[in-house]
C-alpha positions, 0 to 999 in steps of 0.5 A: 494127823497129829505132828508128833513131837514137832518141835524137838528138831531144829533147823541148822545152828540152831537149838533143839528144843530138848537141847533148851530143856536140858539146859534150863534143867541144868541152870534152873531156869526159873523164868515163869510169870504167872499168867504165862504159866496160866497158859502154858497149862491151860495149853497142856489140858487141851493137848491132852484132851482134845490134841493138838491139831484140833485145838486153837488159840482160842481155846487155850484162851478160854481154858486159861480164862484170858482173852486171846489177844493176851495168848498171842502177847505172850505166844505169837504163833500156836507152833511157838505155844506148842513148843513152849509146853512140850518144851516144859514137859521135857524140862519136868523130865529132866528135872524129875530124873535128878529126883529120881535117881537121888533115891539110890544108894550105888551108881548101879542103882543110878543107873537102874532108877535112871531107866526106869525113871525114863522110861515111865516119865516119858510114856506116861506124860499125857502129852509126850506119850501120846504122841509117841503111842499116837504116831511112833513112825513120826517120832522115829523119823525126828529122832534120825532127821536131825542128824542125832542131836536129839539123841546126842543132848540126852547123851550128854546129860547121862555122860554127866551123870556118869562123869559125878560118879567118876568124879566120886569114886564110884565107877572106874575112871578109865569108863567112857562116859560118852560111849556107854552114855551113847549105849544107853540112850538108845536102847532107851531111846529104842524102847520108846520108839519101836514096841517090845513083844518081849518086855512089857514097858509098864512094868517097872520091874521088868524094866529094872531087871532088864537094866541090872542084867545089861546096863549096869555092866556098861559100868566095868570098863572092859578087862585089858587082855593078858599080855602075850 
């Protein structure tokens, strides 16, 4: 049975590998030697081709055209190997995200492209998405073992998001970036997780009508009600 995103839980203290990402994505860590990369990729080809139980170190050796000794130099473990490249798929992620949403004129439109965008990065991604279509009650059960910090490290990065548009004038400065950032990571984070018979998750417009009608208005923060 495939491990479905292993590596995104930490033990106690410790980082999170999503919580990693994030970070790189948010330095620009850049730190990627030539052959490392060499490998991370020839790792990534053989995830998806052949999955990640089946596969050994030997094999990313060959696909990478260097000998195994020098994948163990640079990867002692295949759990660490592994988690390097699922660590690099959420990178591109996260990465792929600011991209995305650059596109977008409105912070409504932000938060709209930021869904789709999500949504279509994740389940798309031969490996990440394969997992999740190959096991989805393991990947369930790592987003609520690690007590929320899976989902509380996407939750910082929208607040972020949200707090430049605050910053910018384009949201209302009393909105409560981490509660509606919180909203909107799990519906997202539902979608991914638990199958839809009423939206179809690959339709892109689907999904952006979805979010204009009940994201978006996330954006108001609620009225004061009139005083008595």
């Amino acid at each position: 049975m495939e491990p479905a995103l292993p590596s995104l839980m930490a033990g106690p203290g410790a980082e999170s590998l999503l919580e990693r990402a994030y970070i790189d994505a948010l330095e620009r860590v850049d730190d990627m030697e030539e052959t490392r990369a060499r490998i991370l990729d020839a790792a990534y080809e053989q995830f998806c081709r052949m999955g990640i139980q089946r596969s050994t170190m030997e094999d990313v050796a060959r696909r990478a055209g260097v000998s195994r000794i020098t994948v163990y130099r640079r990867f002692a473990t295949k759990d660490t190997l592994v988690e390097q490249v699922v660590r690099r798929e959420f990178r591109r992620y996260f990465d792929q995200f600011l991209i995305d949403i650059e596109q977008a004129e409105t912070a409504a439109d932000r938060v709209v492209l930021g869904f789709v965008s999500s949504l279509r990065a994740i389940r798309r991604n031969p490996l990440i998405g394969g997992l999740i279509a190959a096991e989805p009650d393991q990947v369930v059960a790592s987003m609520i073992s690690d007590g929320g910090r899976t989902l509380a490290t996407v939750r910082q990065f929208v607040a972020g998001q949200l707090r430049r548009e605050q910053r910018a004038g384009n949201v209302s400065g009393d909105l409560d970036t981490d509660l509606v950032a919180e909203l909107m990571v799990r519906i997202s984070a539902s979608f991914l997780a638990i199958p839809s018979h009423l939206i179809d998750l690959d339709d892109d417009e689907q999904l952006a009508a979805v979010a204009r009608r009940f994201l978006v208005p996330m954006l108001e923060p609620p009225t004061a009600p009139p005083p008595a």
